[in-house]
LUMROFI-325308 format. One record per residue: z, x, y of N, C-alpha, C in turn; residue in one letter; residue number from 1. Coordinates in Angstrom, 1 decimal, padded with zeros to 4 digits. Each point is the difference from the previous one (the first is absolute). Layout:
N
       nZ       nX       nY      caZ      caX      caY       cZ       cX       cY   residuo   num
        Z        X        Y        Z        X        Y        Z        X        Y         A   NUM
...
END
This chain:
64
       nZ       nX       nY      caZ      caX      caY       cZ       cX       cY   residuo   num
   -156.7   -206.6   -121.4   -001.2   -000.3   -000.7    000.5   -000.4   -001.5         X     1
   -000.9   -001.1   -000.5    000.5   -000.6   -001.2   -000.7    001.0   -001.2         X     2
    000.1    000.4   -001.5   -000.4   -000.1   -000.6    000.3   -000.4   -001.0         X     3
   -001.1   -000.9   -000.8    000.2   -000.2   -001.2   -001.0    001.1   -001.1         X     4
    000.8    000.4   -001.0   -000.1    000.4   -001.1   -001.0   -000.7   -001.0         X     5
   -001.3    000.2   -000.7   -000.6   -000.8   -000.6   -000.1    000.7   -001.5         X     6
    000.6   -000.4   -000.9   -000.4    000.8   -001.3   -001.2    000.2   -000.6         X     7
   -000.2    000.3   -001.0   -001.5   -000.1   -000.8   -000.3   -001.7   -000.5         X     8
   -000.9   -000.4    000.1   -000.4   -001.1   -000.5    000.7   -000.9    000.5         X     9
    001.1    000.3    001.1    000.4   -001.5    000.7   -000.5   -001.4    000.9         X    10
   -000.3   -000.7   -000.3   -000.7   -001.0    000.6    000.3    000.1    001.3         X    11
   -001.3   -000.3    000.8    000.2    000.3    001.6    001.0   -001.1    000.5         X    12
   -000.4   -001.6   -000.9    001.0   -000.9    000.8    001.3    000.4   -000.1         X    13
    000.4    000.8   -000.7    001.4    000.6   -000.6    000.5    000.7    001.2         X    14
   -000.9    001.2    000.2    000.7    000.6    001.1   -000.2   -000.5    001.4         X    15
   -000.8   -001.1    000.7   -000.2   -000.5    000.9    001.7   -000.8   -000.4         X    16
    000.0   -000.6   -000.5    001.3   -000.9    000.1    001.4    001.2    000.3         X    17
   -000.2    001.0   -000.6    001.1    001.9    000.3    000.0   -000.5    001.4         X    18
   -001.7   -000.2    000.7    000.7    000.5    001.1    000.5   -001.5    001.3         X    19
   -000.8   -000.7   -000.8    000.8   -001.1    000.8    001.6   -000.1    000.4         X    20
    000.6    000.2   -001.4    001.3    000.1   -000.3    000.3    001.0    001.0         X    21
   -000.2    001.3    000.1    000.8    000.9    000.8    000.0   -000.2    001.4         X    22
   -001.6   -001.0    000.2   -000.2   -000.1    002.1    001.3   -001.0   -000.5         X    23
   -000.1   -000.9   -000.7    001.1   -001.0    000.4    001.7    000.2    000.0         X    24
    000.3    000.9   -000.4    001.1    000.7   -000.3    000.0    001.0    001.3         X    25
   -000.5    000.6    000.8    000.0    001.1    001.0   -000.2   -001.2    001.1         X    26
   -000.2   -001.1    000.0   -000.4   -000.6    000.8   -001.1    000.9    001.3         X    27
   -000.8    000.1   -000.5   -001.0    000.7    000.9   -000.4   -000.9    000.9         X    28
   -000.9   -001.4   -000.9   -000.8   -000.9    000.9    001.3   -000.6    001.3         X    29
    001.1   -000.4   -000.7    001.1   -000.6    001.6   -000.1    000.8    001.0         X    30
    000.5    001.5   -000.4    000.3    000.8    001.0   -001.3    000.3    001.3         X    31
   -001.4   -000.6   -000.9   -001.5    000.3    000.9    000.6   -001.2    001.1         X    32
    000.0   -001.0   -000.8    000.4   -001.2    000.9    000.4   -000.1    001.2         X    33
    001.4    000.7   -000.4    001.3   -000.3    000.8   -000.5    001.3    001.2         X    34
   -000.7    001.0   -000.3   -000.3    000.8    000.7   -000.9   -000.6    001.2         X    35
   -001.0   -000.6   -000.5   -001.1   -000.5    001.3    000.7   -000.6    001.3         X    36
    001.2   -000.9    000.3    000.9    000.0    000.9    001.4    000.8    000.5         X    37
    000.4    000.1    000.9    001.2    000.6   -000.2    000.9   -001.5    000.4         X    38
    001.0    000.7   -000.6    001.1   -001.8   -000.1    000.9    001.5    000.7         X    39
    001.0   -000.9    000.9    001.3    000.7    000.8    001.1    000.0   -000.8         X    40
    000.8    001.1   -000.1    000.7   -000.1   -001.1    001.4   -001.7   -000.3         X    41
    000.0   -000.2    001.3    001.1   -001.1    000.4   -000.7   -001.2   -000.6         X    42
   -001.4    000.0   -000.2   -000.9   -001.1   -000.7    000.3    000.0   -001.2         X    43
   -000.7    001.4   -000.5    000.6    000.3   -001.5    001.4   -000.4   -000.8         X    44
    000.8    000.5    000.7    001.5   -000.5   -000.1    000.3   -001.4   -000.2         X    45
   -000.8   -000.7    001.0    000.4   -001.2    000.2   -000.2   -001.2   -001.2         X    46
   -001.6    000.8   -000.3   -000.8   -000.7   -001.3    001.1    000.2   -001.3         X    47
   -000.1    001.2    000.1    001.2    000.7   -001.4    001.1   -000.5   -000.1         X    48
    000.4   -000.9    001.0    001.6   -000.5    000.1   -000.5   -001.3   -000.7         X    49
   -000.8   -000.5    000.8   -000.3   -001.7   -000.2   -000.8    000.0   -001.7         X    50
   -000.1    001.0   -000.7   -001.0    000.1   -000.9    001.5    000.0   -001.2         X    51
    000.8    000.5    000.1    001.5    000.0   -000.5    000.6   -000.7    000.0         X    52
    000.4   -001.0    001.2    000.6   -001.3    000.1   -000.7   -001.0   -001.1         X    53
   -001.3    000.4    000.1   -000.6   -001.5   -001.0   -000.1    000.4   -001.4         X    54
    000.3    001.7   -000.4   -000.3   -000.1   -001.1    001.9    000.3   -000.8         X    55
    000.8   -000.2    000.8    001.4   -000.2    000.2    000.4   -001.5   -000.7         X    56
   -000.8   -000.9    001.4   -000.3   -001.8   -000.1   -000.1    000.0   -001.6         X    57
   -001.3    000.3   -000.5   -000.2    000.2   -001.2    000.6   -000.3   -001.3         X    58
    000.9    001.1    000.4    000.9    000.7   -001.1    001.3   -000.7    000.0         X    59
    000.4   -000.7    000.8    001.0   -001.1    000.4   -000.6   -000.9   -000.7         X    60
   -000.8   -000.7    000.5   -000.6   -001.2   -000.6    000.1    000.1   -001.4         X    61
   -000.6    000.7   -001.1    000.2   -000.1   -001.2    001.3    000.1   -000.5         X    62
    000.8    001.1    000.5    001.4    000.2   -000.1    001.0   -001.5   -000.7         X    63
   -000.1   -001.0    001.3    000.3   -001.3   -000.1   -000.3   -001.3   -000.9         X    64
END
């Protein structure tokens, strides 16, 4: 469970943006996501490989 801390007289858009920042950092909302399917782990792997290779490609490319 998240909590944000609100001081005295802190603007509510203040601490609404507290807690945006922390779902996005814990990555809450992906994990809901990623949860609704199950992927096999040989899927997962597979994506994770090919998701490396291009961000590899990438890093080459500028390199040159």
């Amino acid at each position: 469970m998240l909590i944000v801390e609100v001081k005295s007289g802190e603007n509510i858009e203040r601490a609404l943006k507290k807690f945006k920042n922390k779902v996005r950092k814990v990555k809450q909302v992906q994990q809901l996501r990623e949860n609704q399917h199950f992927t096999k782990k040989s899927v997962a792997r597979r994506e994770e490989v090919s998701k490396a290779k291009y961000i590899q490609h990438l890093k080459d490319e500028t390199q040159d």
